[in-house]
PASEBA-1860 file (N, C-alpha, C; in nm, 3 decimals):
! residues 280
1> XXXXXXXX> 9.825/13.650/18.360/9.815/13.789/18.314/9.671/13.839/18.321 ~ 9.577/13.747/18.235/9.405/13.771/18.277/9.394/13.799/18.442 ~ 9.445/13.784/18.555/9.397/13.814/18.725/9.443/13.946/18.706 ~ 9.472/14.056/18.645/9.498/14.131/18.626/9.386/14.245/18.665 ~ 9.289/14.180/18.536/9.165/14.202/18.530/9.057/14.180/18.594 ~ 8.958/14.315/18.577/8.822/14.258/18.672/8.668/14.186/18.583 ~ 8.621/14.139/18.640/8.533/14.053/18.565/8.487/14.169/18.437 ~ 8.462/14.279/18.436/8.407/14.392/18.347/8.467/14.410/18.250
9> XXXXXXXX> 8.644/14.408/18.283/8.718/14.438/18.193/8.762/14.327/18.109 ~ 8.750/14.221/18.141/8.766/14.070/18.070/8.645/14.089/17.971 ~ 8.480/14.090/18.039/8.383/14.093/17.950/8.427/14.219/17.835 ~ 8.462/14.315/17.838/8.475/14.410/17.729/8.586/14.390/17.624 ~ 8.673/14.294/17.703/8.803/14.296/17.633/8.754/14.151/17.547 ~ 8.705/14.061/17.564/8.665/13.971/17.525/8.481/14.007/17.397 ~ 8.465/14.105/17.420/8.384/14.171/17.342/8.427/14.219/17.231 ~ 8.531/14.302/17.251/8.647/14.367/17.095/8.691/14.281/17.075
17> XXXXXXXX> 8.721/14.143/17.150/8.823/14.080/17.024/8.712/13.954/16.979 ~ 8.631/13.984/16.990/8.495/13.926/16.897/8.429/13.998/16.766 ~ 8.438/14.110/16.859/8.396/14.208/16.708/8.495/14.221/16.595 ~ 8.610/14.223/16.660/8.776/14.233/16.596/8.773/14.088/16.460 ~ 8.719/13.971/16.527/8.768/13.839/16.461/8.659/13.866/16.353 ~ 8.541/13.893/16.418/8.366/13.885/16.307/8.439/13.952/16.215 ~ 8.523/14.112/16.184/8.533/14.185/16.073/8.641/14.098/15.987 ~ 8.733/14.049/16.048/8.809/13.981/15.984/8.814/13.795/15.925
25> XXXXXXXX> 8.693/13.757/16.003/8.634/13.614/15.983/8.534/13.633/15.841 ~ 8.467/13.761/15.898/8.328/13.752/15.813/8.312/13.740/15.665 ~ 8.422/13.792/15.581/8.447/13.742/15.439/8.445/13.626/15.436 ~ 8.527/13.553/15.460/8.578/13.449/15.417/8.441/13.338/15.438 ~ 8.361/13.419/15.574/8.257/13.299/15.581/8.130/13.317/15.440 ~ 8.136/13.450/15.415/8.052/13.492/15.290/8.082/13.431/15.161 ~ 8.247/13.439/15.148/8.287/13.376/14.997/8.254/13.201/15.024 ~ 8.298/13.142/15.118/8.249/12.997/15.152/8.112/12.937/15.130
33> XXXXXXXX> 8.014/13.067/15.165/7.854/13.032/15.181/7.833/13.063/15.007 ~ 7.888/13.173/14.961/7.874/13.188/14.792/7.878/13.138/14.726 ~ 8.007/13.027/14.745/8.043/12.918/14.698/7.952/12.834/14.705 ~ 7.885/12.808/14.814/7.760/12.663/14.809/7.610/12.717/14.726 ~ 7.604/12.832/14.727/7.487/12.839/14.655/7.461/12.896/14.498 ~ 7.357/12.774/14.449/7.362/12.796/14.309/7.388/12.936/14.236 ~ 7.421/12.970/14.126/7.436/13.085/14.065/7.289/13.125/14.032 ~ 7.186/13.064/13.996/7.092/13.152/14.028/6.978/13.219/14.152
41> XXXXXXXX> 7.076/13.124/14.230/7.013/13.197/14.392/7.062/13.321/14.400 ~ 7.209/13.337/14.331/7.297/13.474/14.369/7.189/13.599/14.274 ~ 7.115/13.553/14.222/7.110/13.659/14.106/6.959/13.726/14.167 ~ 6.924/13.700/14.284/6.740/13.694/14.317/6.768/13.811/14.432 ~ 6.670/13.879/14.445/6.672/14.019/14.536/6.548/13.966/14.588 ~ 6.523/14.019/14.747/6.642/14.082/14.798/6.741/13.992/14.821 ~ 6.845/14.023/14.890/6.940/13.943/14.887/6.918/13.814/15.016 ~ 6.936/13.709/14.992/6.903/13.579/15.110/7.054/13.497/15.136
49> XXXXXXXX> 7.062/13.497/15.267/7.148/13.440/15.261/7.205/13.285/15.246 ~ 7.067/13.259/15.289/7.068/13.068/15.295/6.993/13.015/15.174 ~ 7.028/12.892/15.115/6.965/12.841/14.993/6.925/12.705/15.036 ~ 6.818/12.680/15.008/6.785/12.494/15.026/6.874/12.435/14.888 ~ 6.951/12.470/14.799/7.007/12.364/14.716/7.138/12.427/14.679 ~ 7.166/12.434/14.816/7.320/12.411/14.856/7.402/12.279/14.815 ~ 7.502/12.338/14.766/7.591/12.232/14.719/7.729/12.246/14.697 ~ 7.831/12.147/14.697/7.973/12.168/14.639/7.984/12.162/14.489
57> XXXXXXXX> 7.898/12.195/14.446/7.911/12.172/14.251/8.048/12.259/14.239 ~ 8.019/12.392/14.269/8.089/12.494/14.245/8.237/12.469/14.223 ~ 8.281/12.389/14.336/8.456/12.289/14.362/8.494/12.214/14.222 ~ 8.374/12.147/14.168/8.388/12.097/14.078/8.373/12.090/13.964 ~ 8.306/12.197/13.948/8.254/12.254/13.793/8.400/12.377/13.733 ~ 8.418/12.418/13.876/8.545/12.547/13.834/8.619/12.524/13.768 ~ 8.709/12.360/13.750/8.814/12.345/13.707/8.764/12.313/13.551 ~ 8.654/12.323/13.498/8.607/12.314/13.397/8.555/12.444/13.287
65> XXXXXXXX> 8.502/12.521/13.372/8.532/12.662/13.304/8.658/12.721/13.335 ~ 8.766/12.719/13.408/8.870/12.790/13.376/9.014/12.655/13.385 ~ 9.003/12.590/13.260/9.069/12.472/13.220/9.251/12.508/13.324 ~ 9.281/12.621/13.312/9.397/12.643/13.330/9.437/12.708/13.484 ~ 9.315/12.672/13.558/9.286/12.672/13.717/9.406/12.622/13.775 ~ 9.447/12.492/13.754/9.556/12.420/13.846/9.651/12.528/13.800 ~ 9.710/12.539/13.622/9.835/12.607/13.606/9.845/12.734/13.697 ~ 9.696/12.804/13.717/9.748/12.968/13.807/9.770/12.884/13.922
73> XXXXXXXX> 9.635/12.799/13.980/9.741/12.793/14.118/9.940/12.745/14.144 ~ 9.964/12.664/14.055/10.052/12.668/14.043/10.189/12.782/14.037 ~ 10.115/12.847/13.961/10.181/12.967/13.935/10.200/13.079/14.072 ~ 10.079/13.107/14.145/10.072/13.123/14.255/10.190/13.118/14.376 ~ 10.171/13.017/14.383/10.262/12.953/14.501/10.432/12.970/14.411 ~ 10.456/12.900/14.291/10.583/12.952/14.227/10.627/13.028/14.227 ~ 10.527/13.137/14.223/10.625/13.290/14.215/10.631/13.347/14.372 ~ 10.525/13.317/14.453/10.559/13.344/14.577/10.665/13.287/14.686
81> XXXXXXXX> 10.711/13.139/14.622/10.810/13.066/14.684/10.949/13.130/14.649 ~ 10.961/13.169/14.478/11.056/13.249/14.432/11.102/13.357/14.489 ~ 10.987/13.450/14.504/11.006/13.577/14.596/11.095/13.603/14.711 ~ 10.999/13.482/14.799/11.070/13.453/14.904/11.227/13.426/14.933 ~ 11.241/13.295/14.843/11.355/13.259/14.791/11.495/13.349/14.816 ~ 11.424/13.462/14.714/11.521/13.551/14.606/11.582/13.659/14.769 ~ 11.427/13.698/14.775/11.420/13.803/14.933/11.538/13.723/15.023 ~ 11.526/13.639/15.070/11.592/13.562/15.184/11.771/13.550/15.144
89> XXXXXXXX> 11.771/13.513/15.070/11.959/13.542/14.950/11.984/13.698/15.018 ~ 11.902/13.785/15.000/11.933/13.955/15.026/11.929/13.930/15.166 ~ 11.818/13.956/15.198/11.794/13.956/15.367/11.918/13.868/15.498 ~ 11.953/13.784/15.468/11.986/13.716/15.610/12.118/13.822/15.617 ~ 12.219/13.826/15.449/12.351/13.868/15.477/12.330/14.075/15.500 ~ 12.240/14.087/15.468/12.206/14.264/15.487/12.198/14.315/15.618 ~ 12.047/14.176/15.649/12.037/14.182/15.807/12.162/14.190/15.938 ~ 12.269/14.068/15.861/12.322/14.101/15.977/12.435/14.185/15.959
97> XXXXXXXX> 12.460/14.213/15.831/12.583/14.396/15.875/12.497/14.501/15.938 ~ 12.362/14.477/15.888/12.302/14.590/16.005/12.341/14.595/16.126 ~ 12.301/14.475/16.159/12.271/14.482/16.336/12.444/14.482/16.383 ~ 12.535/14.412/16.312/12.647/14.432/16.343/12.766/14.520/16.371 ~ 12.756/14.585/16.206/12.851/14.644/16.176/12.775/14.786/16.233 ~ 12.934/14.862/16.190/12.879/15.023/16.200/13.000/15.065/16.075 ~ 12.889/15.139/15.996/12.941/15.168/15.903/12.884/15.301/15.808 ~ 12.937/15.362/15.768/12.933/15.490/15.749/12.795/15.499/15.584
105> XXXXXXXX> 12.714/15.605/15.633/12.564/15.566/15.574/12.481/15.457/15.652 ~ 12.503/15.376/15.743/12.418/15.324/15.788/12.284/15.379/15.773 ~ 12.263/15.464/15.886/12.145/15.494/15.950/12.035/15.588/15.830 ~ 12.097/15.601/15.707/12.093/15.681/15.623/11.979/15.626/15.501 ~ 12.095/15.455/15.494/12.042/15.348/15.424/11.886/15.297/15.486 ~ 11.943/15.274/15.563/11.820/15.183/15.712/11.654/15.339/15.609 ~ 11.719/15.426/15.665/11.571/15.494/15.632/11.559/15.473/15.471 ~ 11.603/15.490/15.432/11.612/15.494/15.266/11.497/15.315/15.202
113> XXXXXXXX> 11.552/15.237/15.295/11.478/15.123/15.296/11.347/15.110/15.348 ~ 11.314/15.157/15.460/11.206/15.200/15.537/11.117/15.323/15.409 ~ 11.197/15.389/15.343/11.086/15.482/15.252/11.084/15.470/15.153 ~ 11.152/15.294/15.129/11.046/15.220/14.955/10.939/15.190/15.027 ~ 10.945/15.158/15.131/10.792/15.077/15.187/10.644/15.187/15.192 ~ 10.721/15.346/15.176/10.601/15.397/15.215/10.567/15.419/15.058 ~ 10.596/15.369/14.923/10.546/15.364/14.830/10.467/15.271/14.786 ~ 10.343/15.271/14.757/10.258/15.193/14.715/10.336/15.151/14.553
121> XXXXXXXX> 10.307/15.006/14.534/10.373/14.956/14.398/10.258/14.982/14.242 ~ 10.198/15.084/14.273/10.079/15.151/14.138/10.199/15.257/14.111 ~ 10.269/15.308/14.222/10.331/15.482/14.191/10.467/15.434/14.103 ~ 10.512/15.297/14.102/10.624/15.257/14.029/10.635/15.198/13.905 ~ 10.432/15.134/13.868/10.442/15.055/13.777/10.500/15.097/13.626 ~ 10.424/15.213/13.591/10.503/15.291/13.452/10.628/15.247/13.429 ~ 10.754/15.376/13.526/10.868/15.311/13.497/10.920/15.168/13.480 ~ 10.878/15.039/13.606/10.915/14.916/13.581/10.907/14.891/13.501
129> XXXXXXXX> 10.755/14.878/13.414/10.701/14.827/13.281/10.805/14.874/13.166 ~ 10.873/15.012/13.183/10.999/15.029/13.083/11.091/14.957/13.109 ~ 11.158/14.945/13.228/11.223/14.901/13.275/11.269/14.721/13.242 ~ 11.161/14.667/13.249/11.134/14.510/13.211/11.141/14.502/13.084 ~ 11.054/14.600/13.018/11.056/14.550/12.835/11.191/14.654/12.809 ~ 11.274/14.693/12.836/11.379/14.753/12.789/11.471/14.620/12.796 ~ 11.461/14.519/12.882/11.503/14.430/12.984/11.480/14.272/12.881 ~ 11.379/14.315/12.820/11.335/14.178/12.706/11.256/14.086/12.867
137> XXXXXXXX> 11.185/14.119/12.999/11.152/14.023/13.105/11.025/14.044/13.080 ~ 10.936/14.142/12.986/10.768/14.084/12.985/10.767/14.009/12.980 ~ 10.605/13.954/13.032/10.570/13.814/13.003/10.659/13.729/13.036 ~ 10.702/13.700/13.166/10.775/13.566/13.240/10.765/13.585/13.365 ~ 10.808/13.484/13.450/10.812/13.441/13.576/10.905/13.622/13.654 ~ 11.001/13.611/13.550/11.083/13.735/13.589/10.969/13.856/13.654 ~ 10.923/13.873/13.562/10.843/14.011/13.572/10.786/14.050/13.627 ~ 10.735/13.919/13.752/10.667/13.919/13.879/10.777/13.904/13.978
145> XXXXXXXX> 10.895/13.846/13.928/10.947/13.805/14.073/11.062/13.887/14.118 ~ 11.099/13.967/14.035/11.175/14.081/14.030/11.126/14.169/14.097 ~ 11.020/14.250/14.045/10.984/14.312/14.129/10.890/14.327/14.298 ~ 10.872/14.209/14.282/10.815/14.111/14.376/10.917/14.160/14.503 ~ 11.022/14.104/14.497/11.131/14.070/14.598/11.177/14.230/14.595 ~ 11.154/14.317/14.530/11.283/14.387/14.524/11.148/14.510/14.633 ~ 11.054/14.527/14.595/10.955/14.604/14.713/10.945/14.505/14.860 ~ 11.019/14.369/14.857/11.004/14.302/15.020/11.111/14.278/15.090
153> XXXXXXXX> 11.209/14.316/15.024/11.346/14.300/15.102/11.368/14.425/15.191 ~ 11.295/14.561/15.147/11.356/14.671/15.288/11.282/14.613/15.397 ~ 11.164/14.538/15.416/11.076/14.478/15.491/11.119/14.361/15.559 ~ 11.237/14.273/15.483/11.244/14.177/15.566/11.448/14.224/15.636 ~ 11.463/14.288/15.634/11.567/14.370/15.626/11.555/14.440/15.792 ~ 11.446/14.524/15.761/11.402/14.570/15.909/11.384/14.448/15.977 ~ 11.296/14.365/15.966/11.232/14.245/16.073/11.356/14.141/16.095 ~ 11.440/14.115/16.033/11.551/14.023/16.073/11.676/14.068/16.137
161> XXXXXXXX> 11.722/14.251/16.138/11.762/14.350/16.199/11.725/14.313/16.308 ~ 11.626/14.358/16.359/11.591/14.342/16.553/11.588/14.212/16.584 ~ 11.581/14.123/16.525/11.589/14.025/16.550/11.704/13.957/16.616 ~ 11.801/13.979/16.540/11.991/13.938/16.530/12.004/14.004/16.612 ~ 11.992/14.164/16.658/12.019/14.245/16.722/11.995/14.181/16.877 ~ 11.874/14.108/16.918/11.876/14.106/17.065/11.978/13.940/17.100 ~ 12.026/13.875/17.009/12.141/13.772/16.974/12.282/13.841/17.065 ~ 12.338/13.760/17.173/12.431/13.825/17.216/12.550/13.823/17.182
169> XXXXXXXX> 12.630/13.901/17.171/12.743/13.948/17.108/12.850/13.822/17.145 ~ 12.843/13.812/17.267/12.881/13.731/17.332/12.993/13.586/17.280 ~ 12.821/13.503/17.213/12.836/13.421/17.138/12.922/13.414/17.000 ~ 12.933/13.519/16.914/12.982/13.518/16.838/13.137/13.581/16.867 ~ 13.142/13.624/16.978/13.319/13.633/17.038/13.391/13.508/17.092 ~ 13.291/13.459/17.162/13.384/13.317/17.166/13.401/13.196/17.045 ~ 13.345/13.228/16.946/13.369/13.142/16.839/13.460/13.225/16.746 ~ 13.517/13.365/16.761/13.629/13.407/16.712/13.724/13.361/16.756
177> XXXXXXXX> 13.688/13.344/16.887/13.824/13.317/16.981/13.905/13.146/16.966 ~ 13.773/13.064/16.898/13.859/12.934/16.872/13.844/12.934/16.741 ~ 13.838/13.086/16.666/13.914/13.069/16.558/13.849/13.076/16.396 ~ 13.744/13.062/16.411/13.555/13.037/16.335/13.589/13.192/16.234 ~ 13.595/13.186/16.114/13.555/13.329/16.042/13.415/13.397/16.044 ~ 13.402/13.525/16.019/13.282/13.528/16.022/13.136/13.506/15.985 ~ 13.221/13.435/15.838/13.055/13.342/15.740/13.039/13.260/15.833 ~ 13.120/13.180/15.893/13.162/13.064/15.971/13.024/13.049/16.085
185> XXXXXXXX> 13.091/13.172/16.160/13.009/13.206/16.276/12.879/13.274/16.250 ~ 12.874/13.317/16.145/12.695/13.327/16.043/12.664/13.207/16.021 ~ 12.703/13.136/15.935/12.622/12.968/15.940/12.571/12.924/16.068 ~ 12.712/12.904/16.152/12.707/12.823/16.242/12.650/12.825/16.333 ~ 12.670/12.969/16.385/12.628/13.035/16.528/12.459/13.118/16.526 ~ 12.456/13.199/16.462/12.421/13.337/16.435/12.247/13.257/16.386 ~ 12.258/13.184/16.242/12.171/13.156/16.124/12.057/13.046/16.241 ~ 12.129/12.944/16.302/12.034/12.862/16.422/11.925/12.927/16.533
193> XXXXXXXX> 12.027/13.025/16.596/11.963/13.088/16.714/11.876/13.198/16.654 ~ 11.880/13.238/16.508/11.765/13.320/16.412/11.711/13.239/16.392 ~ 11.651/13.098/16.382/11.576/13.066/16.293/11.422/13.080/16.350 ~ 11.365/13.120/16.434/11.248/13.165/16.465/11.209/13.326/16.420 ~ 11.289/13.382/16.382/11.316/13.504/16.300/11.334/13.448/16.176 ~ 11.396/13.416/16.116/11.416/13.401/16.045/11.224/13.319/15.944 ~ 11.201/13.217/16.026/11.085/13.194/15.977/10.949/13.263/15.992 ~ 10.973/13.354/16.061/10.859/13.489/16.093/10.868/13.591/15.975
201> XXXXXXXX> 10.999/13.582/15.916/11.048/13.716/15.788/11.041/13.606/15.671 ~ 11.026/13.456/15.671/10.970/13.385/15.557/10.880/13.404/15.537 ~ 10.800/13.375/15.629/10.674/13.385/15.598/10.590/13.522/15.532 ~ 10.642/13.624/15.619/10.623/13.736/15.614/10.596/13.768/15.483 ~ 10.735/13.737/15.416/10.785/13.769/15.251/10.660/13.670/15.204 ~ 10.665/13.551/15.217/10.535/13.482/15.144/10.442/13.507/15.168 ~ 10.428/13.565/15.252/10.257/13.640/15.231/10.227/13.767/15.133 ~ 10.345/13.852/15.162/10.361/13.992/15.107/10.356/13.982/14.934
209> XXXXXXXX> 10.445/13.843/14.903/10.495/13.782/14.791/10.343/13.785/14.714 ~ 10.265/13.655/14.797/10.123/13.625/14.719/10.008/13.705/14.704 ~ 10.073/13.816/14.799/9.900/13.928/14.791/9.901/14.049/14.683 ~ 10.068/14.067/14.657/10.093/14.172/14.530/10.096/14.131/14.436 ~ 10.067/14.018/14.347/10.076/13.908/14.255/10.003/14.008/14.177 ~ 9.878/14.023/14.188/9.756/14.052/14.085/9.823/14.150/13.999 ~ 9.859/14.279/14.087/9.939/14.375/14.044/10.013/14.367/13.919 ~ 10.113/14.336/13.980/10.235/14.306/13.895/10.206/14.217/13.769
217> XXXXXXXX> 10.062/14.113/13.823/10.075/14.004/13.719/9.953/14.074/13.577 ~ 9.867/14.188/13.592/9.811/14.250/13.500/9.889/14.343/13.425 ~ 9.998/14.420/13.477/10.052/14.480/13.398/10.194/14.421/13.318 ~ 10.244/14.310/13.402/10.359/14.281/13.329/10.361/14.168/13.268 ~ 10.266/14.149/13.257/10.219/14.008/13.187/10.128/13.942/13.123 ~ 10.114/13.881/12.991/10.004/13.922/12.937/10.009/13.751/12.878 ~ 10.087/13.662/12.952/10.062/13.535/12.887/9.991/13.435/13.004 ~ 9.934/13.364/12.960/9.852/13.315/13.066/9.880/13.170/13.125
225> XXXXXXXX> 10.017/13.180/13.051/10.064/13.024/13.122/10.205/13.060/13.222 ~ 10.208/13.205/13.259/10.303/13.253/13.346/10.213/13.336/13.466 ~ 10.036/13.337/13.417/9.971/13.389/13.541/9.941/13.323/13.623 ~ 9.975/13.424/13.743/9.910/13.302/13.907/9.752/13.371/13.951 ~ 9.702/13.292/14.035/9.540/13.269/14.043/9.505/13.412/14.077 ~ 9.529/13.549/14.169/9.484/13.652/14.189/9.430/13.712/14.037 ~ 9.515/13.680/13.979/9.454/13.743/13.838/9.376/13.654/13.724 ~ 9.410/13.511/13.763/9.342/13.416/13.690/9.212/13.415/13.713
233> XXXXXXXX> 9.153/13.425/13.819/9.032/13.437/13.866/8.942/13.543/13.778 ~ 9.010/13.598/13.734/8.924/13.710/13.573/8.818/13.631/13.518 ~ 8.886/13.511/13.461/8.850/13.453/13.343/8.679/13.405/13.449 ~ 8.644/13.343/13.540/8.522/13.378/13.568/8.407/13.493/13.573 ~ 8.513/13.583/13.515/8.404/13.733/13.432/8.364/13.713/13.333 ~ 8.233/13.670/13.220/8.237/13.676/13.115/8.196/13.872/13.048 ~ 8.177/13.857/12.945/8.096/13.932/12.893/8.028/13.979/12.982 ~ 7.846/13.859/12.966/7.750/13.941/13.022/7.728/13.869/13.177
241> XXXXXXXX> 7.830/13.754/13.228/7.782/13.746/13.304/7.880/13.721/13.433 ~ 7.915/13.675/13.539/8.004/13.650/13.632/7.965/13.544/13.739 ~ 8.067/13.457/13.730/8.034/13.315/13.741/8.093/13.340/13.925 ~ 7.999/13.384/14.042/8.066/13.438/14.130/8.063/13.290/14.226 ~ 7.982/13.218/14.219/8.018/13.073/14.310/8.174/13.046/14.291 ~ 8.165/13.061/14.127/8.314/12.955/14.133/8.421/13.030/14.122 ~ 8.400/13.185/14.129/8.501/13.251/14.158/8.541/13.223/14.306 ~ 8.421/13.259/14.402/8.440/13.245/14.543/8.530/13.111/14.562
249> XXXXXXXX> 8.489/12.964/14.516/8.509/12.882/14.527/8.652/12.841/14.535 ~ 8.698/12.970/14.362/8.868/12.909/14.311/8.932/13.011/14.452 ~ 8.882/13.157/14.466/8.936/13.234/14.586/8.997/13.132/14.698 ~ 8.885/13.068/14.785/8.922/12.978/14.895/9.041/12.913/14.849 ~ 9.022/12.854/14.732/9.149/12.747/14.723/9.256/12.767/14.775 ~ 9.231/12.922/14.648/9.366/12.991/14.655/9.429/13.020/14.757 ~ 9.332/13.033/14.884/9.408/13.138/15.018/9.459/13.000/15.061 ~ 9.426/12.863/15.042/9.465/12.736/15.133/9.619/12.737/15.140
257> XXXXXXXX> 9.775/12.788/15.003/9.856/12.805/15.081/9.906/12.868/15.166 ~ 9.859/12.993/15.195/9.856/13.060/15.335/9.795/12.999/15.463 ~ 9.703/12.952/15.454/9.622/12.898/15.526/9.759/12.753/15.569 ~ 9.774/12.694/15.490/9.855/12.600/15.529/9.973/12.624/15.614 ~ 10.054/12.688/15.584/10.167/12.771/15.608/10.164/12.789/15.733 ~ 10.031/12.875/15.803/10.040/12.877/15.916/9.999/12.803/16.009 ~ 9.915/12.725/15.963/9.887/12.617/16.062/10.048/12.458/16.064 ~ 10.104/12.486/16.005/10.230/12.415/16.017/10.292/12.452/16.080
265> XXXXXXXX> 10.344/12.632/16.082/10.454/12.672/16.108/10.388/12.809/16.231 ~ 10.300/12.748/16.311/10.208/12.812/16.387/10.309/12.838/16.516 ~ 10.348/12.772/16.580/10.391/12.754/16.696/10.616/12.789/16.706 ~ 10.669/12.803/16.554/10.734/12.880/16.521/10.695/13.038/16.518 ~ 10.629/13.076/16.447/10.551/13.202/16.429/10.564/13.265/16.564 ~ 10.464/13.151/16.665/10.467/13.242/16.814/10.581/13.265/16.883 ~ 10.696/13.161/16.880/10.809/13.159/16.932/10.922/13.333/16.872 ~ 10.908/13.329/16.740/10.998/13.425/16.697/10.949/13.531/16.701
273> XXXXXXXX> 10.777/13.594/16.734/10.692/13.661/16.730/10.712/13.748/16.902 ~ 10.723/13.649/16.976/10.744/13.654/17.136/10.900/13.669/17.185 ~ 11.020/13.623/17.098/11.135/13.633/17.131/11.203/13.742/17.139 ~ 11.256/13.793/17.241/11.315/13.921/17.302/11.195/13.994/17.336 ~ 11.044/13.995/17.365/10.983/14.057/17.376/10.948/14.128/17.540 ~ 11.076/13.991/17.607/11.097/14.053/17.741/11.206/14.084/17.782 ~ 11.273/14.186/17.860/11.349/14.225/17.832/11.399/14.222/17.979 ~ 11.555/14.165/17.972/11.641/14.070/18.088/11.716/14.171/18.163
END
């Protein structure tokens, strides 16, 4: 596909997606370098970026000012696995009356789902917050994961839709024909030849799951052995001062199950990412 190109247009195109990676690399290399240098290097103007007494203290001192570090990460990943979970129960059987059926409101619904997404989850919090304590779900796992799933399912709804959709009809007629019901031929048939979709709209949801956490987890929750790390990470604010190494430090951790996720499930990702993307 690159012979396409002439040496000029490679150099330029290979130029943006340098500048492209730097904007999106360049945090993470800042919170990493923050992390190694003492807290009172951070505090000295002008600002420097390199320290001669660089160190990993930071890794190891964190779990000591915020004793209850492991429980958020824990919490973290729990409620985002839940999410997912909960999302995926909705999603596979929604997804496929979409792409299947035809049925009266369809196309009606389809948008209706498509325009929770164009609501940001600040414009909903009020009502929920009635909603939950009318509900007796403050303060629990609920209170994140409820609403968690319930803003990522029009999302994984759409993405597992086109998915099923380029699945040929085909297949699931000849397994009527020897007889297969249609959960049948959803397990059997349908749920396999998705599963590269299917793990592109997991993931999806677990990402979506762990980045709205903070949200949800400041207003609907106020106990701290049901908070996950986006919001745990507070407690490195004091008063007068802000402990930003080992905030940076607990940050990294935190992103490592994402980080994991995709370097496992990397080469799935590309497969369901690329599938039907050419067209026969």
């Amino acid at each position: 596909m690159m012979d396409r190109y002439t040496v000029l247009e490679k150099i330029l195109l290979y130029i943006v997606i340098a500048i492209f990676l730097t904007f999106i690399l360049l945090p993470f290399f800042e919170m990493f370098m923050t992390s190694l240098r003492p807290l009172s290097h951070l505090r000295t103007a002008p600002y420097q970026f390199w320290s001669d007494k660089m160190s990993f203290d930071a890794y190891r001192t964190m779990w000591t000012t915020v004793p209850k570090l492991p429980r958020y990460i824990f919490n973290g990943v729990f409620i985002a696995t839940a999410v997912t979970t909960l999302c995926m129960i909705f999603v596979i059987p929604a997804a496929y009356a979409y792409a299947r059926f035809d049925f009266k409101g369809k196309t009606v619904t389809l948008g209706m789902f498509l325009g929770v997404n164009m609501f940001a989850g600040a414009v909903l919090l009020i009502p929920l917050y009635r909603l939950l304590r009318t509900l007796g779900l403050l303060n629990t796992y609920f209170a994140m994961i409820i609403p968690g799933a319930a803003f990522l399912v029009p999302m994984g709804i759409w993405l597992l839709k086109s998915y099923l959709e380029k699945i040929p009809r085909e297949l699931e007629e000849a397994a009527y024909v020897d007889g297969a019901s249609r959960w049948y031929t959803l397990r059997r048939v349908m749920l396999p030849l998705a599963a590269p979709g299917l793990i592109v709209v997991g993931v999806s949801v677990f990402i979506g799951a762990y980045a709205q956490q903070f949200l949800f987890a400041i207003t609907f929750n106020q106990n701290r052995d049901y908070m996950p790390l986006p919001a745990g990470v507070f407690e490195f604010i004091g008063y007068q001062d802000v402990i930003w190494n080992e905030m940076m430090a607990a940050s990294l951790i935190g992103v490592l199950p994402v980080m994991l996720i995709f370097l496992f499930m990397q080469k799935y990702l590309i497969a369901g990412l690329t599938a039907g993307a050419i067209k026969e």
